[in-house]
C-alpha positions, -999 to +999 in steps of 0.1 A: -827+203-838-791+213-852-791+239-823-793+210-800-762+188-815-746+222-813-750+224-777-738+193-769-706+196-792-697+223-771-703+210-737-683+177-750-659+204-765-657+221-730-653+183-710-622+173-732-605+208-722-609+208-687-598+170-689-569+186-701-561+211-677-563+184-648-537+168-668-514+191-670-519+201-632-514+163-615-498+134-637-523+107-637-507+066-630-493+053-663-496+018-676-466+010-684-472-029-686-454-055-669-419-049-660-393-061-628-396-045-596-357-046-592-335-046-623-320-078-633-286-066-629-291-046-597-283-077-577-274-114-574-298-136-555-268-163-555-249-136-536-269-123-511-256-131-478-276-111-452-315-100-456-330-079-433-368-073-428-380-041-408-420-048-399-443-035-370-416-020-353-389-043-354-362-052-372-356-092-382-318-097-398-310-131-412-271-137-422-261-168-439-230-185-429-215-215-445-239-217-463-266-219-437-292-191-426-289-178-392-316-148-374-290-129-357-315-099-348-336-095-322-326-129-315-304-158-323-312-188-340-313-211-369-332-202-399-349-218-427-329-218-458-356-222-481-380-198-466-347-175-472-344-183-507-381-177-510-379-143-494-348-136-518-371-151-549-402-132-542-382-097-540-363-107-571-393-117-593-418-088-581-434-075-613-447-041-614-481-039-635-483+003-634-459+029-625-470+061-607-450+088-610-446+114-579-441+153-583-406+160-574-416+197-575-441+193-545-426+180-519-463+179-501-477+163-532-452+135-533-455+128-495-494+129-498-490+106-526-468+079-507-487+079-476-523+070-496-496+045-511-487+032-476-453+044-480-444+070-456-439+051-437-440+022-453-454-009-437-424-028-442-389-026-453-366-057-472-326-051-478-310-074-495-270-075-492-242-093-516-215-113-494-184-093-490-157-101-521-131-125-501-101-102-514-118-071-503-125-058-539-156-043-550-186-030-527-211-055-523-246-044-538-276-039-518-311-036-529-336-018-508-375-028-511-400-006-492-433-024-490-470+000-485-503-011-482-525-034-502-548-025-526-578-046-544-577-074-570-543-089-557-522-057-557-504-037-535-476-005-537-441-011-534-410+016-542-376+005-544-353+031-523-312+031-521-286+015-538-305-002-562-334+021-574-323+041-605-326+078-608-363+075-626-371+047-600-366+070-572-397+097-588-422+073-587-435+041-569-455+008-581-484-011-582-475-050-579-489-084-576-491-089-533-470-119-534-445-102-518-465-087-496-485-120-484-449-136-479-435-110-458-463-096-438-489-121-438-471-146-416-454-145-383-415-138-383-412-169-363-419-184-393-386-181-409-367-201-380-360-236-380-379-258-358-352-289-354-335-286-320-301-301-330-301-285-377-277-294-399-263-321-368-236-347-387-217-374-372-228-375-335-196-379-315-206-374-276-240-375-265-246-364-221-275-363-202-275-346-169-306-346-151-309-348-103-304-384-106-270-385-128-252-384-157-255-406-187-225-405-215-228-419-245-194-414-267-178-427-303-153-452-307-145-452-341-177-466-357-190-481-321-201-463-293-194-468-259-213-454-225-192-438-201-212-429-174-230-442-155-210-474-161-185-481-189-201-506-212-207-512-247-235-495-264-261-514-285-257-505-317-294-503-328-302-479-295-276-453-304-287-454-340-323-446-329-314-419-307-290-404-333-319-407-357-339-395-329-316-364-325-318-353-367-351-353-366-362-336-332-387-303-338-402-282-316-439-277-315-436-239-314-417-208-302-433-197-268-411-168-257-383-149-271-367-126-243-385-139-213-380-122-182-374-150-155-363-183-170-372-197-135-411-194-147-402-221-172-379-245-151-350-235-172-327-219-143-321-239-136-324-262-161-347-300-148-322-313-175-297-309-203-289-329-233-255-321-246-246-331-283-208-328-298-212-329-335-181-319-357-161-302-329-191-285-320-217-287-289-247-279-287-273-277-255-308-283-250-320-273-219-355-287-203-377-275-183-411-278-163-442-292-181-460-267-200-490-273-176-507-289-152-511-324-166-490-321-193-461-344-213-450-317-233-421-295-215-403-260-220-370-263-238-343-239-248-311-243-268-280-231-253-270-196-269-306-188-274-330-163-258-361-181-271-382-205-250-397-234-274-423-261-267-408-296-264-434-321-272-435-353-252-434-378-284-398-359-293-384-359-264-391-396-255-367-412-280-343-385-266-342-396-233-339-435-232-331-451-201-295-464-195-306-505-195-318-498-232-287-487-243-265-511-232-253-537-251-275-568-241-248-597-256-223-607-228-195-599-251-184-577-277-157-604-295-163-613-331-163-652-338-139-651-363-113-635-336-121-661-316-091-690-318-090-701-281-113-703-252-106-708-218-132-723-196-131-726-155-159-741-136-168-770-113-133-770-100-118-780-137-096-760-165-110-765-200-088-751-230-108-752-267-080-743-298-096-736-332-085-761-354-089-767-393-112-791-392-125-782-358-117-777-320-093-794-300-096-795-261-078-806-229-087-807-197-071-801-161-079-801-126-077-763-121-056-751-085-031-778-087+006-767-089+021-764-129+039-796-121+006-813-111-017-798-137+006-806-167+007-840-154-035-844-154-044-830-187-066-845-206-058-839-244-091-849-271-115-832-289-152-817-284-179-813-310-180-783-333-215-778-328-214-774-289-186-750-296-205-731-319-238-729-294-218-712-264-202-691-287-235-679-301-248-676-263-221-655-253-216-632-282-250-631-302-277-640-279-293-610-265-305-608-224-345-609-216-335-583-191-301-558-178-292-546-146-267-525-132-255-540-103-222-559-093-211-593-100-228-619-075-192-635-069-208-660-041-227-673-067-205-676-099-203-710-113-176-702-143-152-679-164-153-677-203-121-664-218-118-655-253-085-657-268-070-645-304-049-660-327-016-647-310-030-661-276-037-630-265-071-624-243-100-606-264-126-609-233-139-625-201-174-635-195-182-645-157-210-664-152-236-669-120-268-686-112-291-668-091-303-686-065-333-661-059-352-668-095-327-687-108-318-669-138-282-667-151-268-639-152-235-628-174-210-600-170-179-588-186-162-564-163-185-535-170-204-537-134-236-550-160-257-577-152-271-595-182-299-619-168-317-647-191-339-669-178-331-702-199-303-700-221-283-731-238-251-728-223-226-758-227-196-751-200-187-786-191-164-812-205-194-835-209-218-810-225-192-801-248-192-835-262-154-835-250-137-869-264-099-880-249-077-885-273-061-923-276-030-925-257-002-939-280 
């Protein structure tokens, strides 16, 4: 039986050298453990300003400016910062788990080698690129990732090429965790761009809608806002707020098109409407367009400086869009109370005059028309009650119309005029006041061609419903 151990000692003998020889003739993969796919020091993720991404043909390149992410290639528009950062992350934390080295000697080798690696050509391509030092001094680094295929058991090849491969780097290429590859492959470029119609938008300044029927302007006066068009009128301050809060947090539902041959096939040239938005010195322009089908709420949208068509879905662009009546201011008058130190009331052919006092309001009364001679002579000088004071200014400055209409003062039908006056005498406001015959509703207005109706409203104008009390004469 020795002769048979024999035997096989020499065929083992005989495995181990030809094991050997195979060796020496093709380097097999080393283990190397894990280590970084991109040195530590080859870049700065805190500096990179521009990332570009070459995939199935096409080249994506993201810059950021001001600190915000922009796709500048093959289109414009805004980008996700953290989906950015992510990218940026996911290149910079890549381990490698084994290093295969290529035969420089063989050029057909080492290309046989990278294309079983899905590397030539690779299946994708990542440069990262520093921001440019302000005072123009050093170069700023680059880091080149080429990306090949996937392999089993979560891996995948990768090689990093250019600037910031090293000289052993460049003879060999690496099997990683598919992280990277998952991020960057596995989704849709779209992906990356922001989905808010209006990012980043601060203090809203101007707001316009132009649509077939008109214009509606909606602009900020210091920390009000007033409508311009289509009648100049104070703005309610809770219906700006909502469609300022409206504007922040607008999204589309999608990207539809990105280079689209005929905007007409969307209703966006031109446009069924535009929303204009001044933000910062900046504006910015949503167009609108046609429904996206038969049936359909939801509408075709572009911003202005874009090539991309986007989906605009009805519940966005409702709040977007209110009608002019809701935000108008639905008080008759803007004064503040505390302003308030005179009032001036005409109607039913008499001239009442309230001064605030300390310890109340004093009144008098006079036949309004007559000559100044005439009218001095027939005041009236007393008091009226605080309370009744109180209740028509609270109707006039905080009580809020059942319903607004834009339509002009009913001058046949007026029964009085309200004139707020300030502690220098000065006029703050004038309310005019009418009673529509029709359905009987009053209805107040301030000069702004607005019609605020109420149906039943406690609204002292008279000397007797102010409780007005002649004063003794001496």
């Amino acid at each position: 039986m020795k002769w048979i151990r024999g035997i096989a000692a020499f065929a083992a003998a005989g495995a181990l050298a030809l094991v050997a020889v195979r060796l020496a003739e093709k380097p097999a993969a080393v283990a190397a453990g894990r280590s970084a796919l991109v040195e530590a020091d080859a870049i700065d993720g805190e500096k990179v300003a521009e990332v570009v991404l070459e995939r199935d043909g096409v080249r994506y390149r993201f810059e950021r400016r001001a600190g915000a992410w922009q796709q500048t290639e093959p289109v414009s528009h805004a980008v996700d910062g953290w989906s950015m950062r992510q990218l940026i992350a996911r290149v910079l934390k890549t381990e490698s788990v084994r290093s295969v080295p290529l035969d420089a000697a063989d050029p057909a080798a080492r290309d046989k080698a990278l294309g079983e690696a899905g590397l030539k050509p690779a299946a994708a391509r990542i440069e990262l690129r520093e921001e440019a030092a302000p005072s123009g001094g050093a170069t700023p680094r680059a880091v080149v990732v080429e990306l090949g295929r996937r392999s089993l058991a979560g891996r995948a090849y990768a090689r990093v090429t250019g600037d910031g491969a090293d000289a052993a780097g460049a003879a060999r290429y690496q099997v990683v965790d598919a992280g990277l590859h998952e991020f960057a492959l596995g989704r849709d470029p779209k992906e990356f761009r922001r989905r808010e119609l209006f990012a980043d938008l601060g203090e809203v300044d101007r707001v316009v809608l132009r649509t077939p029927q008109g214009e509606l302007a909606l602009a900020r006066d210091g920390r009000a806002y007033r409508l311009e068009s289509p009648v100049r009128s104070r703005a309610d301050r809770v219906q700006v707020e909502e469609l300022v809060d409206a504007l922040r947090r607008a999204k589309s539902s999608g990207f539809v098109s990105d280079r689209p041959a005929e905007l007409s096939a969307y209703g966006l040239a031109p446009a069924m409407a535009t929303l204009e938005v001044d933000s910062a010195g900046t504006r910015r322009a949503l167009l609108i367009g046609d429904a996206v089908s038969i049936g359909a709420q939801d509408r075709f949208g572009m911003l202005d400086g874009t090539t991309t068509v986007v989906r605009l879905p009805a519940a966005v662009l409702a709040p977007m869009l209110p009608r002019v009546e809701r935000l108008i201011d639905a008080t008759a008058s803007g004064v503040r109370i505390r302003d308030v130190a005179g009032i001036e009331i005409a109607a039913a052919g008499k001239r009442l005059s309230l001064r605030r006092e300390t310890d109340g309001w004093s009144a008098s009364v006079s036949a309004q028309g007559a000559d100044a001679a005439a009218d001095a002579a027939s005041d009236i000088a007393g008091s009226v009650e605080r309370d009744a004071v109180e209740r028509l200014l609270k109707a006039l400055v905080e009580t809020r119309a059942a319903s607004v209409e834009l339509s002009a003062f009913p001058a046949e039908e007026a029964v009085a005029t309200v004139t707020f006056l300030g502690f220098a005498g000065e006029p703050l406001d004038t309310v005019r006041i009418a009673r529509r015959a029709a359905d009987g509703k009053t209805l107040l207005e301030n000069g702004d061609g607005v019609l605020r109706a109420h149906g039943a409203i406690d609204l002292p104008l008279g000397a007797e419903d102010l409780g007005f009390r002649a004063r003794a004469k001496p």
